[in-house]
Every structure is written in structure tokens, then in C-alpha cells.
C-alpha positions as CSV (number, residue, x, y, z in Angstrom):
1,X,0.0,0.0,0.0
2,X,3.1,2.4,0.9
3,X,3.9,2.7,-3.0
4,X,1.0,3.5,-4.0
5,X,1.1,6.3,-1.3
6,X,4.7,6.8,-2.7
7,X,3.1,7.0,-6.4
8,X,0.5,9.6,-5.7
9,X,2.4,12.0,-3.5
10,X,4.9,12.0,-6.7
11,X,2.3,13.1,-8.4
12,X,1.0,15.6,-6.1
13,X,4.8,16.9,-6.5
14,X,4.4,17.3,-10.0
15,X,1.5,19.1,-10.5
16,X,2.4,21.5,-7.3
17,X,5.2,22.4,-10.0
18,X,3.6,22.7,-12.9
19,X,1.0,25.2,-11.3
20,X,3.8,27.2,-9.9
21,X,5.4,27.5,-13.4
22,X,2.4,28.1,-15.0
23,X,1.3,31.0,-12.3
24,X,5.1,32.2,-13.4
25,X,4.5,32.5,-16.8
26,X,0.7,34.1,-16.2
27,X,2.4,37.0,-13.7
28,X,5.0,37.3,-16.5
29,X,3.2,38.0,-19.2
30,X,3.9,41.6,-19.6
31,X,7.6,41.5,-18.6
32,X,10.0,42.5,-21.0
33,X,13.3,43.7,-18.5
34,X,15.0,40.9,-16.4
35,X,16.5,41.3,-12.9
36,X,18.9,43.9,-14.2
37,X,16.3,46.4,-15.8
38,X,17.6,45.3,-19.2
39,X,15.7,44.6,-22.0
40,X,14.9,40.9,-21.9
41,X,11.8,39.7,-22.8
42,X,10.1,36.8,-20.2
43,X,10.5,33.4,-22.0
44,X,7.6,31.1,-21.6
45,X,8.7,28.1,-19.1
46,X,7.5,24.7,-19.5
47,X,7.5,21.7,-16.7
48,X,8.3,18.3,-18.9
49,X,7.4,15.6,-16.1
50,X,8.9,12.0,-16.6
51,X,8.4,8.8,-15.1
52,X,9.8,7.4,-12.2
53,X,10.5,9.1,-8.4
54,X,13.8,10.3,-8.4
55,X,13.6,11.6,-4.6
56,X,12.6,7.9,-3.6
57,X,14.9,5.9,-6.5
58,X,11.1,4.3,-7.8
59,X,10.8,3.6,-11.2
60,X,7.2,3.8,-9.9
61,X,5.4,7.8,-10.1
62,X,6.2,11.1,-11.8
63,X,8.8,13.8,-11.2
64,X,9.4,16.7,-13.1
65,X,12.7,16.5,-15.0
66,X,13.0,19.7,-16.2
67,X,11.7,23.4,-16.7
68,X,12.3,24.5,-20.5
69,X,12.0,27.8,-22.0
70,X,9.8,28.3,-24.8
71,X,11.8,29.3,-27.9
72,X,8.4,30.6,-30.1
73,X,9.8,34.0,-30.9
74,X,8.2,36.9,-29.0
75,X,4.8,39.1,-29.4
76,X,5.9,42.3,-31.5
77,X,3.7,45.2,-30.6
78,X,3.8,48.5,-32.5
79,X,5.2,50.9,-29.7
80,X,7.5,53.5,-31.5
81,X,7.9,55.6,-28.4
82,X,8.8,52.9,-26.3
83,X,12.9,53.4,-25.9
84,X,13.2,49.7,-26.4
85,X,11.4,49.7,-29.8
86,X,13.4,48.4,-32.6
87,X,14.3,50.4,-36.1
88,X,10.6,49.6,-37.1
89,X,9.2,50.8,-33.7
90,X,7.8,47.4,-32.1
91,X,8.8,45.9,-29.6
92,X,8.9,42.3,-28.6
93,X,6.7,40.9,-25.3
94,X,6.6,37.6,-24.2
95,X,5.1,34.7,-26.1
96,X,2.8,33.7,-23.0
97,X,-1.2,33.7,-24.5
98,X,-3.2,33.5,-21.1
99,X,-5.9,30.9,-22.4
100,X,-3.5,28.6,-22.9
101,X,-2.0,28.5,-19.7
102,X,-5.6,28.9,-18.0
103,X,-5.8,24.5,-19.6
104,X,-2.7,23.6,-18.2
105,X,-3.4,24.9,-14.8
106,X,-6.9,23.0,-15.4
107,X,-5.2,20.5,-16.3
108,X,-2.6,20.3,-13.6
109,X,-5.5,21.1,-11.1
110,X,-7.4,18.2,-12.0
111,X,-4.5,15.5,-12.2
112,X,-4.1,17.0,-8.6
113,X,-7.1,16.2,-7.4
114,X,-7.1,12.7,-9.4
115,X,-4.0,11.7,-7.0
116,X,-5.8,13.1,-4.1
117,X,-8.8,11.2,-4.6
118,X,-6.1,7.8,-5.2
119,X,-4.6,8.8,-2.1
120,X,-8.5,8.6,-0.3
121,X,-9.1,5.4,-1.7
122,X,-5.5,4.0,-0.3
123,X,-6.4,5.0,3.1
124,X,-9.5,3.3,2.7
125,X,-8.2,0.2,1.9
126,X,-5.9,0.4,4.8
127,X,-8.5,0.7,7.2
128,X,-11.0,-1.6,5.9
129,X,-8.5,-4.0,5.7
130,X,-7.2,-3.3,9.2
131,X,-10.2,-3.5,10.4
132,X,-10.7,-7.1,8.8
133,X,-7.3,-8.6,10.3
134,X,-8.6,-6.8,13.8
């Protein structure tokens, strides 16, 4: 019964981070300086989950095994005042379109709560079946 535990909880894991990337990529949609106040547009991040439970050496659950950027060019607006327009006066904003990442937080929400519910029904066993053997 513990792996099962062990193979939800992974999956709890995973989803924990692809919300938090996704709400990263939603509250940076508009950002076009980086840390240093230099023009650097946001780049899109992506969670690309894989199989298997690192933390726990399982070949058994999920585990995120990387954050990518997104290389899709960025959004050029047509801002010619803007001091970081280019030579045709747009400049470029990140490549983040808000419906899309509304899905995968859907998504990620709902595989959530699908290992949440697994986790209910292991607990469930265990105690029916403790119950049996007391």
C-alpha cells in the first residue's frame, strides 16, 4: 500500500510544479526587462514531467525532470515611443497567450485532485483492511 502512497504523492509533487510555473508564466506575461532592468523579454517556461520518483529511486510515479524555456519567438507590438522599440518601432513581449496556460493549470489542477482522490481510496483500503485482520 506504501507505494501506491509513494506514487501519488509523486504526483502531487508534479502538479504542485507545474501550477507554480504556469502561475510564473501568467504574472509574466507583460515583462520585457529581467533582474537587471535590461531589456529581456520573459520566455515562456514549461514543466516536462517524466516517469519514475527520483527523490525515492522508484521507477514507480512522476517527477518533473525539467523546466524548458519556450523558444516561439516573442509578441511584436507596435510601440515607436517605447525606448526599447526596434528600427521599425515594435517591440517584442513575451510569447505567454493567457488561455492557454488557464488549460494547463486546469489540467494540472485536476490530475491534482485525481492523486488526491487515489490517495483517499488507499487509506481506505488500509483501514477496511485493518479493520478485517482486527
Amino acid at each position: 500500500m506504501h507505494g501506491s502512497l509513494d506514487i501519488s504523492t509523486s504526483g502531487l509533487i508534479a502538479q504542485r510544479t507545474r501550477l507554480n510555473v504556469v502561475a510564473a508564466n501568467v504574472a509574466n506575461q507583460n515583462t520585457i526587462l529581467n533582474e537587471n532592468g535590461e531589456y529581456e523579454p520573459f520566455r515562456r517556461r514549461v514543466a516536462r514531467l517524466g516517469a519514475g520518483d527520483p527523490a525515492t529511486g522508484s521507477e514507480r510515479g512522476v517527477h518533473v525532470m525539467d523546466i524548458e524555456l519556450d523558444e516561439s519567438p516573442p509578441l511584436l507590438k507596435y510601440e515607436p515611443g517605447s525606448p526599447f522599440a526596434d528600427e521599425n518601432g515594435y517591440v517584442g513581449y513575451p510569447n505567454i497567450n493567457p488561455v492557454v496556460e488557464q488549460m494547463n493549470a486546469m489540467e494540472a489542477a485536476r490530475s491534482y485532485e485525481a492523486n488526491i482522490a487515489a490517495i483517499e481510496a488507499t487509506k481506505s483500503m488500509t483501514s477496511i483492511a485493518l479493520q478485517l485482520l482486527g
